[in-house]
C-alpha positions in Angstrom: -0.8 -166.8 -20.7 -2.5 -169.9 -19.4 -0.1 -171.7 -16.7 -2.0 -174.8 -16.0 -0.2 -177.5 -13.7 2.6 -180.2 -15.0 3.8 -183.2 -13.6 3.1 -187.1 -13.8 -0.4 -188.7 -13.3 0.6 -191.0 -11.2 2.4 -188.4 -8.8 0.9 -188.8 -5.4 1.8 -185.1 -4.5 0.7 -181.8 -5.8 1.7 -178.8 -4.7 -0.6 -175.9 -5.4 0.0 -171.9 -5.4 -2.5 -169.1 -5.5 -1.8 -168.3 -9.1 1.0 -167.9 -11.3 3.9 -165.0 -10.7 5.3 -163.5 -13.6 8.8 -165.5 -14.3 5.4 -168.3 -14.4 3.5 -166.3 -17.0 6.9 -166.1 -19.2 7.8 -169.6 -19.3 3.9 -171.1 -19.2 4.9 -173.4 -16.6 4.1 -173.4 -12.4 6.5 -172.2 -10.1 10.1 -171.0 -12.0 12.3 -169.0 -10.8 14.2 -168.5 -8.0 11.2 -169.5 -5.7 10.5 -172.6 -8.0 14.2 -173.9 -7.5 13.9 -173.1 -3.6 10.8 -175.8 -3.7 13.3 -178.2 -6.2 15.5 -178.1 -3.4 13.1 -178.9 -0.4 11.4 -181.7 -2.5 14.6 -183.7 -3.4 16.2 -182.7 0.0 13.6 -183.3 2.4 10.7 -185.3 0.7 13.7 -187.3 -1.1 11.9 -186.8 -4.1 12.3 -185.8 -8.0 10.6 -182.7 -9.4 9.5 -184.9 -11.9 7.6 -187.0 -9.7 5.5 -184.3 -7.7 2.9 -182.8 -9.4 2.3 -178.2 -9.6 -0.5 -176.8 -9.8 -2.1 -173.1 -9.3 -6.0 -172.6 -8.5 -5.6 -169.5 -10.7 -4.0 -170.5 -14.1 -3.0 -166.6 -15.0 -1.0 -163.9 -13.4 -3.3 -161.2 -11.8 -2.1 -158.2 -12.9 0.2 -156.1 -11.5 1.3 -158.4 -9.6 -1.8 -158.4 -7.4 -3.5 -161.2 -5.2 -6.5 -163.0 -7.6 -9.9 -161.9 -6.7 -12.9 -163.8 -5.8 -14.5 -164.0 -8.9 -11.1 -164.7 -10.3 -10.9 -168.2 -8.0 -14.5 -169.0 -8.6 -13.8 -168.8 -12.5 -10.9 -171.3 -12.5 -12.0 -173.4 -9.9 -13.2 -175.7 -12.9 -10.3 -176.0 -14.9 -8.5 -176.5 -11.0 -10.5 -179.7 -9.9 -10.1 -180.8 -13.8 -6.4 -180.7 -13.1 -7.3 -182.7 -10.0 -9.3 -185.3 -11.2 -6.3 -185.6 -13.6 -3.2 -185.7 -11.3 -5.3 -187.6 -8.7 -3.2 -186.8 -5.4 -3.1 -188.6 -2.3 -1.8 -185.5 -0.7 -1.9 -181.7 -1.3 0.3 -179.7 -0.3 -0.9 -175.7 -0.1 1.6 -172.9 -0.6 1.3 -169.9 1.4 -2.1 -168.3 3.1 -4.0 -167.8 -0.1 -4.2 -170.8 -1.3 -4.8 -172.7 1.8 -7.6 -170.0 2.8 -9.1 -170.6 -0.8 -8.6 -174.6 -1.0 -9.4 -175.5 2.4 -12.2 -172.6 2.1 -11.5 -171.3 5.4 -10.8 -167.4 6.7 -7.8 -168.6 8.6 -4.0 -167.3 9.1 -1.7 -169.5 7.2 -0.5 -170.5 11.3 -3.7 -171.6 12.4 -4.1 -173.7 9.0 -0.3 -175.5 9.7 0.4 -178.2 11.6 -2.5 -180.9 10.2 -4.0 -182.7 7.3 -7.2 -181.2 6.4 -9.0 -183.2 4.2 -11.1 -181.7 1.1 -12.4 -184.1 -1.1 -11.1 -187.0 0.4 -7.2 -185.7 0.1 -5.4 -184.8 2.9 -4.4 -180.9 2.5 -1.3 -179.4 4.5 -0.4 -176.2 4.6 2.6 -174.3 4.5 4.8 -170.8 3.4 4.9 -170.6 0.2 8.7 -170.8 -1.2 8.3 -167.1 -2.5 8.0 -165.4 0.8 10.5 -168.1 2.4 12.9 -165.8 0.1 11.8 -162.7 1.8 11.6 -164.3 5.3 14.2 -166.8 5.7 12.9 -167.5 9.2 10.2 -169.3 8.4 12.4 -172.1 6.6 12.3 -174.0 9.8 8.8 -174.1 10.0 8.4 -175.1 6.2 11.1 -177.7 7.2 8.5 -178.9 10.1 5.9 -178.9 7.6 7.5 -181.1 5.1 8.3 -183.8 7.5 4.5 -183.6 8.2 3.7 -184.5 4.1 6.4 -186.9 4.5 4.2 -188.6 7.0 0.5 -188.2 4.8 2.6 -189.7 1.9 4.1 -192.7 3.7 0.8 -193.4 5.0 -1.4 -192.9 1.8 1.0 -195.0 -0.4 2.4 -197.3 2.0 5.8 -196.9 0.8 8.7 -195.5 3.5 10.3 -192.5 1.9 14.3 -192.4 2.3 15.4 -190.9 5.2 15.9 -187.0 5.7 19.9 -186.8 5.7 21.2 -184.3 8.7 23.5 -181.7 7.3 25.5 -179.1 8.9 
C-alpha cells in the first residue's frame, strides 16, 4: 500500500527514508517498528523533541519487493508525489536516513561517510545525513556517530527557527 509521510505542517523537521519496510507497508504509516521506536527515542532524547512534532517522510511511498532496495525508475516515479509532500510539510531542515536516501536526495554517488558531517542544502533546506535507525539495530556501533549527527540537526534547527532547543541531558 501507499505509505506517504505524516506529521504536522508546521514541523520544521522531516526525516526521510529510502522507501517504506514492510512493518510500514502493514500499518500505512512511515517508519514503525522496532527501527521507528529507535528514531522516537533519539528525537525526544536527543533533539528534545515529540514524534508529533517532526515530520516522516519516504522518497519511495511503497515497499520494493522482496525486500529489495527501490530502483531508479522507481525514485524518479515518486519523486513528484515526494517534493508534493515537501512543499506540504515545508521543512527548515531534512534530515536523510541511511546511504540511499541521502545518495538519492542530495543526488550525489557518495558513501553515506563522506555525505555526514554537514548541511547540504537542496532546494534551499539544509539536508544532513545520517544511519538510518534500521541498520543502527544491526550495527550498534554506529549509534555514536548517529548521536554526533543529531547534535549537528540540533544546530541547523536552532539556527533556522531561532529557538534554543532544551539541552541534551547526560546519562549514564
Amino acid at each position: 500500500q501507499l505509505v506517504f509521510g505524516v506529521g504536522p505542517l508546521s514541523a520544521d523537521l522531516l526525516f526521510v527514508g529510502a522507501a517504506p519496510g514492510p512493518q510500514d507497508d502493514q500499518v500505512g504509516a512511515p517508519f514503525v517498528g522496532e527501527a521507528g521506536e529507535l528514531l522516537d527515542r533519539i528525537i525526544v532524547n536527543v533533539l528534545r523533541l515529540d514524534r508529533g512534532q517532526v515530520a516522516l517522510a519516504h522518497l519511495v511511498q511503497c515497499h520494493p519487493p522482496q525486500g529489495r532496495a527501490p530502483r531508479p525508475e522507481e525514485f524518479a516515479a515518486c519523486a513528484p508525489f515526494f517534493w508534493g509532500q515537501i512543499e506540504a510539510f515545508r521543512p527548515r531542515v531534512v534530515v536523510a536516513l541511511g546511504a540511499l536516501a541521502a545518495q538519492q536526495l542530495l543526488c550525489l554517488p557518495l558513501s553515506l561517510s563522506e555525505l555526514r558531517g554537514a548541511a547540504t542544502e537542496v532546494r534551499g533546506m539544509p539536508v544532513l545525513c545520517t544511519h538510518h535507525p534500521a541498520d543502527l539495530l544491526r550495527s550498534p556501533a554506529d549509534k555514536r556517530e548517529t548521536m554526533a549527527d543529531m547534535l549537528l540537526v540540533r544546530s541547523a534547527l536552532e539556527r533556522s527557527t531561532g529557538i534554543a532547543l532544551p539541552p541534551v541531558s547526560r546519562g549514564r
